[in-house]
VOGU-3710 file (C-alpha; in Angstrom, 3 decimals, decimal comma):
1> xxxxxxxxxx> 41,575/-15,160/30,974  38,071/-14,439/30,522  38,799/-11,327/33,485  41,665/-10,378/31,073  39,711/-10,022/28,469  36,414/-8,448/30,221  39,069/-5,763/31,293  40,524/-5,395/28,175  36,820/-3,988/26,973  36,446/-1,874/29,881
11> xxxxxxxxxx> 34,331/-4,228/32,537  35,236/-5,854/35,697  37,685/-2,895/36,224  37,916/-2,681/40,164  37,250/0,805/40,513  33,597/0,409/38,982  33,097/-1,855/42,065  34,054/0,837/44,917  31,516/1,592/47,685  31,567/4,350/49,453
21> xxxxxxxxxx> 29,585/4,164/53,103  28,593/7,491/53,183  26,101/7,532/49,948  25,402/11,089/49,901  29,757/11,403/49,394  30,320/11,921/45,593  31,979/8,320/44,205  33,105/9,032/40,514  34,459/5,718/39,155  36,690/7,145/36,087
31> xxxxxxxxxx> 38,392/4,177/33,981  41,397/5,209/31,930  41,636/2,522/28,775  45,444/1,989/29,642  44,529/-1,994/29,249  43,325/-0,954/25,867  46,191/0,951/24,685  48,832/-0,993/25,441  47,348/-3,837/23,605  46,118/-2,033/20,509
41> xxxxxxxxxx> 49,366/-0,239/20,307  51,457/-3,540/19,650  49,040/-5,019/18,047  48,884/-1,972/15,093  52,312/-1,826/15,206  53,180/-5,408/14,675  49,769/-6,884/12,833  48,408/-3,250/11,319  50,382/-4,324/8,015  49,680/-8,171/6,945
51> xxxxxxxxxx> 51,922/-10,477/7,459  53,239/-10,915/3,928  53,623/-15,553/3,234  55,766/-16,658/0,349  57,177/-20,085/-0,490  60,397/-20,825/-1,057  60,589/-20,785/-5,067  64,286/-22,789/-5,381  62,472/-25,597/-4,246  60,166/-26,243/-6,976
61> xxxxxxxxxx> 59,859/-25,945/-10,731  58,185/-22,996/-11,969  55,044/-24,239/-13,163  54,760/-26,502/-9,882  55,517/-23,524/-7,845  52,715/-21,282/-9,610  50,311/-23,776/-8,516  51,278/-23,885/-4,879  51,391/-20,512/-4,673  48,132/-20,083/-5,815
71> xxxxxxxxxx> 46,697/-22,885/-3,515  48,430/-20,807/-0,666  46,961/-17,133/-1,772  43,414/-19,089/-1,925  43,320/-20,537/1,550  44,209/-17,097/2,751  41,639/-14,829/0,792  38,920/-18,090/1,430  39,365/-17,777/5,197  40,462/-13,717/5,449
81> xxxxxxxxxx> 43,746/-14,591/6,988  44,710/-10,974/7,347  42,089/-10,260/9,780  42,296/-13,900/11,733  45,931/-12,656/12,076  45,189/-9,367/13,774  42,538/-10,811/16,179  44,676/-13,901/17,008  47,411/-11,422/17,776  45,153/-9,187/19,811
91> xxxxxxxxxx> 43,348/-12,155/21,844  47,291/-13,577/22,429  48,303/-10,535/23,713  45,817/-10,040/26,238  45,210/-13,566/27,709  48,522/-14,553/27,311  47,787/-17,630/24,438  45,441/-17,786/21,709  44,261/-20,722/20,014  43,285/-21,682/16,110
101> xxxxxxxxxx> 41,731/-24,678/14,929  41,611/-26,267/11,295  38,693/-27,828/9,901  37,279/-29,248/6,161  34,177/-27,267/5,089  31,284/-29,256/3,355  32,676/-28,398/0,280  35,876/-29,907/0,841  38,023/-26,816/1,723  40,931/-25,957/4,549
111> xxxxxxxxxx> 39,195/-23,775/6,652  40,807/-22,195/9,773  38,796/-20,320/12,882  40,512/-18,202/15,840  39,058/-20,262/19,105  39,027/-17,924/22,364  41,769/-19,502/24,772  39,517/-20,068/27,660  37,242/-22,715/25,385  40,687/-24,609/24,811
121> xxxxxxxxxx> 42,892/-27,345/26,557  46,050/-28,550/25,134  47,577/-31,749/26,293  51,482/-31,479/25,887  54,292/-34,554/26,366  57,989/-33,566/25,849  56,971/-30,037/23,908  54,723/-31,505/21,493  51,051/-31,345/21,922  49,025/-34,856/21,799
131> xxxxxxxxxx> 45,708/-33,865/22,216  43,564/-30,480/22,328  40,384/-30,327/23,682  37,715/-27,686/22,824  34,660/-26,633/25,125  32,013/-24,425/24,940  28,175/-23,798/25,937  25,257/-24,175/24,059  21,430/-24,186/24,914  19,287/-27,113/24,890
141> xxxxxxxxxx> 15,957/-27,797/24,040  14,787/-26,656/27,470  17,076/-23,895/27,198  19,454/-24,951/29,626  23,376/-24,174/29,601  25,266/-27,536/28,403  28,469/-28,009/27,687  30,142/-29,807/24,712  33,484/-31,022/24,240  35,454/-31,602/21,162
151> xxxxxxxxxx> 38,246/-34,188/21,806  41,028/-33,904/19,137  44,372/-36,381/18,373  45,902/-37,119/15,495  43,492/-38,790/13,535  39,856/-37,805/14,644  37,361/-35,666/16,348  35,354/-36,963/19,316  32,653/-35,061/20,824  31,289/-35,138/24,351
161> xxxxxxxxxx> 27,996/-33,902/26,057  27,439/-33,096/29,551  24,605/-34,580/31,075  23,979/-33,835/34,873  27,825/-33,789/36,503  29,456/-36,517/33,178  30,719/-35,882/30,112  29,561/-38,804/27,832  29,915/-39,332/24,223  27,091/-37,252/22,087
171> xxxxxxxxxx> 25,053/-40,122/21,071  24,032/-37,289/17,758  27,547/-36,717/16,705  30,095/-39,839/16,047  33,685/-39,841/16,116  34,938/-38,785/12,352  38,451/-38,464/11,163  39,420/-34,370/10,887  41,338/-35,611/7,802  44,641/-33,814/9,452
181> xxxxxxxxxx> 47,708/-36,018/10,343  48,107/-33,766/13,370  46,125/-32,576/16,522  44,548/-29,325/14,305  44,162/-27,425/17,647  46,597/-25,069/17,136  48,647/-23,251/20,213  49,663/-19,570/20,333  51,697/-18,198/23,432  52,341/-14,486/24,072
191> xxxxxxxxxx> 55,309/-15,621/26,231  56,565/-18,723/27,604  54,636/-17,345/30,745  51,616/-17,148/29,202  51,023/-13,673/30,743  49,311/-10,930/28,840  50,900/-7,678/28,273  48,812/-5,759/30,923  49,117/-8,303/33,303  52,387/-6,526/34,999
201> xxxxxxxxxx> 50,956/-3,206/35,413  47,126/-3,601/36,845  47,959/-2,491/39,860  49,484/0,899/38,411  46,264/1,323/36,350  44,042/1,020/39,272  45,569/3,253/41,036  45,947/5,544/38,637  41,852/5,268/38,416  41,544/5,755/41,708
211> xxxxxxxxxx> 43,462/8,629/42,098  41,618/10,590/39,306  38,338/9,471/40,727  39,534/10,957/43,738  40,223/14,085/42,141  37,279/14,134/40,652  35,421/13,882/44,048  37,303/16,539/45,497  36,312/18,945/42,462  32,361/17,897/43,010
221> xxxxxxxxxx> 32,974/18,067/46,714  33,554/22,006/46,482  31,044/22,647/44,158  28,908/21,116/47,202  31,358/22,948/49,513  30,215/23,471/53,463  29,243/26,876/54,176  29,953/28,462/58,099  28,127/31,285/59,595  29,777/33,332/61,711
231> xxxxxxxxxx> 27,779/36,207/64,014  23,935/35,123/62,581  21,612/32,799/63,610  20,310/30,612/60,309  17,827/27,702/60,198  16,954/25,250/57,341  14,262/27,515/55,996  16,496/30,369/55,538  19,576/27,869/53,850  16,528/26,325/51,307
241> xxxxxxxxxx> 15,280/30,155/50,835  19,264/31,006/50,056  19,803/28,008/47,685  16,531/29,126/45,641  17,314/32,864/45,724  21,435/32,724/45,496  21,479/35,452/48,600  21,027/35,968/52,438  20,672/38,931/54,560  22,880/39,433/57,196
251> xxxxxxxxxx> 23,564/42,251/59,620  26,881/44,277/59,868  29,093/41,704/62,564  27,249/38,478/60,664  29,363/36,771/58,197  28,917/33,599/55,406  32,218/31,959/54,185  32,671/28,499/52,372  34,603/25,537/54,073  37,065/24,190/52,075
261> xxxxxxxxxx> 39,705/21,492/51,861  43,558/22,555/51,695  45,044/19,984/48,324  48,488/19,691/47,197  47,643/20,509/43,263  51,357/19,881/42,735  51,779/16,430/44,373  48,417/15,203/43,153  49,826/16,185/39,516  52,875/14,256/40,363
271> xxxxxxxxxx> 51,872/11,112/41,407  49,657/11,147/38,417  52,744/11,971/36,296  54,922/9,443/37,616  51,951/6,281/37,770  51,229/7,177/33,725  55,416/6,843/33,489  55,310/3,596/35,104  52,469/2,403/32,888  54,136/2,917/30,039
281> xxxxxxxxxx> 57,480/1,908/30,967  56,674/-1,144/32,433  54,201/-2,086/29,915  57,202/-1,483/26,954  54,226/0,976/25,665  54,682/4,270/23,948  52,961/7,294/25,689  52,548/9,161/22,116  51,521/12,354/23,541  54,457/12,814/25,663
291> xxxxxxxxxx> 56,254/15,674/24,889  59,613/13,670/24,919  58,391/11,864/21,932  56,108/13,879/20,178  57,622/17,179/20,548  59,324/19,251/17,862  62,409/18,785/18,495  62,552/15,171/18,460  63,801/13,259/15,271  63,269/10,396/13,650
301> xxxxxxxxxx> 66,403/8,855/14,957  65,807/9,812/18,646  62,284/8,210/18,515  63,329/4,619/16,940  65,211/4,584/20,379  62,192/5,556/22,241  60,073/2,657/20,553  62,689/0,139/21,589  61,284/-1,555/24,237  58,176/-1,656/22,144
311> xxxxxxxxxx> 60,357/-3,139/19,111  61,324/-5,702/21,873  58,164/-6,607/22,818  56,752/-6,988/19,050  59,694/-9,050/18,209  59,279/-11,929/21,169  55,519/-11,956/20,152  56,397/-12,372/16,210  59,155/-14,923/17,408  56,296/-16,909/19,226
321> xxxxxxxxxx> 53,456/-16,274/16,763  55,606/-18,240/13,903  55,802/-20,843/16,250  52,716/-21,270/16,161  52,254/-20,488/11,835  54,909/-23,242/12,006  52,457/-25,732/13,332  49,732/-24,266/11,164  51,177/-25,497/8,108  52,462/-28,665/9,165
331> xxxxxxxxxx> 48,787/-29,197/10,218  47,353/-27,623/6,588  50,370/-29,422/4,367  49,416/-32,801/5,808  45,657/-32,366/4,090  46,918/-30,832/0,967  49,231/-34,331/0,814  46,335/-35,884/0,842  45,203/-34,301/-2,075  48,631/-34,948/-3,918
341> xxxxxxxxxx> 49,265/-31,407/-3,303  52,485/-31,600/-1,743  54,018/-28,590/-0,263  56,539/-29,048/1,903  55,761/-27,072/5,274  59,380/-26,039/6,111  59,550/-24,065/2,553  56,638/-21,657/3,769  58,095/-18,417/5,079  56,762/-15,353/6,371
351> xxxxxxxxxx> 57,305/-11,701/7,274  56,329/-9,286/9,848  56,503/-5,634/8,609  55,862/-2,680/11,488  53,189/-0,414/10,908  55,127/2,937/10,809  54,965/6,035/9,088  57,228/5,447/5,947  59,860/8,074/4,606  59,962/7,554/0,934
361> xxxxxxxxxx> 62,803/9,679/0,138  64,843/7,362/3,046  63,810/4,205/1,292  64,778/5,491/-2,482  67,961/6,535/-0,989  68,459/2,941/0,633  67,354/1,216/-2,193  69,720/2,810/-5,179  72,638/2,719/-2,916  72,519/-0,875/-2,141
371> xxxxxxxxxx> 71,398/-1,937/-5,763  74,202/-4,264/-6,796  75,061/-5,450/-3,288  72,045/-7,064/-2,340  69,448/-8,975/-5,048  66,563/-7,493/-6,282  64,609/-10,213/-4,179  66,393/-9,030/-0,788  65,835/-5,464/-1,523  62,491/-5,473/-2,316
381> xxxxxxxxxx> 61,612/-7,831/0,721  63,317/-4,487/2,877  60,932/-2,063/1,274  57,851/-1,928/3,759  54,718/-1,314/1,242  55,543/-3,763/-0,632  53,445/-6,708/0,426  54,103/-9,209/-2,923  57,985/-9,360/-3,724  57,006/-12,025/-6,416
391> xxxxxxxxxx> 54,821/-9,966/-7,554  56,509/-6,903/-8,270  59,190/-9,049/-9,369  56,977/-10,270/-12,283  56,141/-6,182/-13,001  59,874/-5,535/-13,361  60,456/-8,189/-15,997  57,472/-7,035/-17,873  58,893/-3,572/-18,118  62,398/-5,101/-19,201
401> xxxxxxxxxx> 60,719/-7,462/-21,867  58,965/-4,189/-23,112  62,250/-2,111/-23,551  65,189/-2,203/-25,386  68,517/-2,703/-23,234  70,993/-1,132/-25,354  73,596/-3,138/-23,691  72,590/-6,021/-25,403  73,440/-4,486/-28,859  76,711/-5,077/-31,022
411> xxxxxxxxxx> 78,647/-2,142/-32,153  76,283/-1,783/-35,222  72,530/-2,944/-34,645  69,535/-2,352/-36,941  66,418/-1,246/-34,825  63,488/-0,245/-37,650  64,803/0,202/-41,216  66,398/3,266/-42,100  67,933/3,627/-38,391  70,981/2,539/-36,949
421> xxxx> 72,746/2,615/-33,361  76,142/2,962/-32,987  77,949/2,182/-29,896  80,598/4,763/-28,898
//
């Protein structure tokens, strides 16, 4: 995982390893960010708008619900769950799982941190996760690597030091309760698999490194192209006195031509055409730049069809990141109990809105021909900037209380003295 993610940010890519035995050959080692691409792509397309969390408001009285609500919107602006959603989602999708772990601040709050996978162990019988451990290094006082362990169940914390080739308990940290009633390690997987999203294709990508490098090399070879003398006799001190001066002097039957390698332009071109398909095909990316989805004559229709293997894609990964949400608050619900703050996990819901360019004039037209068919709950919840359908519920019966519905008068109704309205 670690690899995964080195490669992710551009190091450890195998071409930046190639030797060459002949070191005075020309060895350009090009990297093409196709890891980087196909990761950011889903990831802005599925996490670039926040996921939007509301609670299930037939379940609770109104002031109760205000106060739940509120406790919910807190714990997300307190630990900036926007942006611990978009990095989860990124580290998931490149290592293949993510982790997230719960904690209590000093000052008594929920507090949640992303934890990179390869610093986590999760201990599983029958689907449901017993015990997570967390490791990672730190320096000692001799400034030595050492490693410490966090042991978590369903009750408390242990912690572990290693000292030599053991793992003992730290003798400067004792086993506390985490004040959860669940293991508050917290499991994220990409896939049942637990593959990334590049995973599949690496092979395509180096190749497709290679072969520019190659290309590359080729170009710099000419530029440092062999030159052949035909009919003149030339020695080094005449080829260093033509380098310096750009000319030589030859006689009438002499002749100076460059030697040159024969390429196929047109099945270099291919092959590069047809490994960047691949990529992107294989990888249920979008190549944006490709004239079959960016060109002019595309529509909006045409193009939802060519995003639909990347619609795929972001819908598993939202399908198994609310698995995960779903143990997230269980875990956070069981400390708010605690607190008589009792919000029942199962009434937390959430919403994953794709970050696309919105047609406004599309949306209006959606919106007034399915008033009356749907509620004003369910069509709001379908319109993609809007983040807050409580919210913007609240806005609408502000404006109503502030008007005068006209439908609500009898045939003869006094508004201000002097007037009168008259139905029909």
């Amino acid at each position: 995982m670690i690899g995964l993610y080195n490669r992710y940010n551009g190091e450890g890519i195998p071409i930046q390893s190639r030797v060459i035995k002949d070191p005075k050959k020309p060895n350009n080692k090009l990297v093409h960010d196709y890891r980087g691409y196909i990761i950011d792509q889903v990831v802005g397309y599925l996490f670039g708008k926040p996921i939007v969390y509301q609670i299930d408001k037939r379940s609770y009285e109104d002031s109760q619900y205000k106060i739940l609500k509120d406790k919910l919107s807190d714990f997300h602006v307190l630990n900036a769950i926007e942006d611990l959603d978009a990095e989860l989602g990124k580290i998931m999708s490149i290592c293949g799982y993510a982790s997230r772990l719960l904690y209590i601040d000093p000052d008594g709050n929920e507090r949640v941190m992303n934890v990179f996978p390869w610093e986590t162990v999760f201990i599983e019988q029958k689907g449901i996760i017993t015990n997570g451990i967390r490791y990672y290094t730190v320096k000692d006082s001799q400034d030595k690597d050492v490693i410490k362990v966090e042991w978590y169940d369903d009750e408390n914390v242990s912690f572990y030091t290693q000292i030599n080739d053991a793992f003992v308990l730290d003798p400067n940290e004792k086993t506390i309760p985490h004040l959860f009633k669940f293991v508050p390690l917290i499991l994220f997987s990409n896939n049942d698999e637990e593959k990334g999203d590049f995973e599949k294709v690496e092979t395509l990508i180096d190749a497709y490194d290679k072969i520019r490098s190659d290309s590359t090399n080729e170009i710099e070879t000419f530029a440092n192209a062999y030159m052949g003398f035909k009919g003149v006799q030339i020695d080094e001190e005449t080829i260093e006195k033509m380098k310096q001066t750009g000319g030589i002097e030859i006689d009438e039957n002499g002749d100076v031509f460059f030697i040159t390698k024969n390429i196929n332009d047109t099945f270099v071109e291919n092959n590069k055409k047809t490994l960047n398909e691949d990529i992107h095909k294989f990888s249920a990316s979008v190549d944006m730049t490709d004239e079959k989805f960016s060109g002019s004559g595309q529509t909006g229709e045409s193009r939802k069809w060519k995003m639909l293997a990347l619609e795929n894609k972001a819908g598993k990964k939202a399908l198994k990141f609310s698995k995960g949400l779903r143990q997230q608050f269980k875990v956070l619900c069981s400390a708010w109990e605690r607190k008589n703050i009792n919000l029942n996990y199962l009434n937390i819901f959430w919403e994953f809105k794709r970050n696309v360019p919105i047609d406004l004039l599309y949306i209006g037209d959606y919106a007034s021909k399915m008033k009356g068919i749907h509620s004003d709950r369910t069509l709001l919840s379908n319109i993609p900037y809007i983040d807050d359908v409580d919210y913007e519920l609240e806005l609408m019966q502000q404006e109503r209380e502030g008007s005068i519905d006209l439908d609500d008068f009898d045939d003869e109704t006094k508004i201000e003295e002097g007037e009168t309205i008259t139905n029909g």
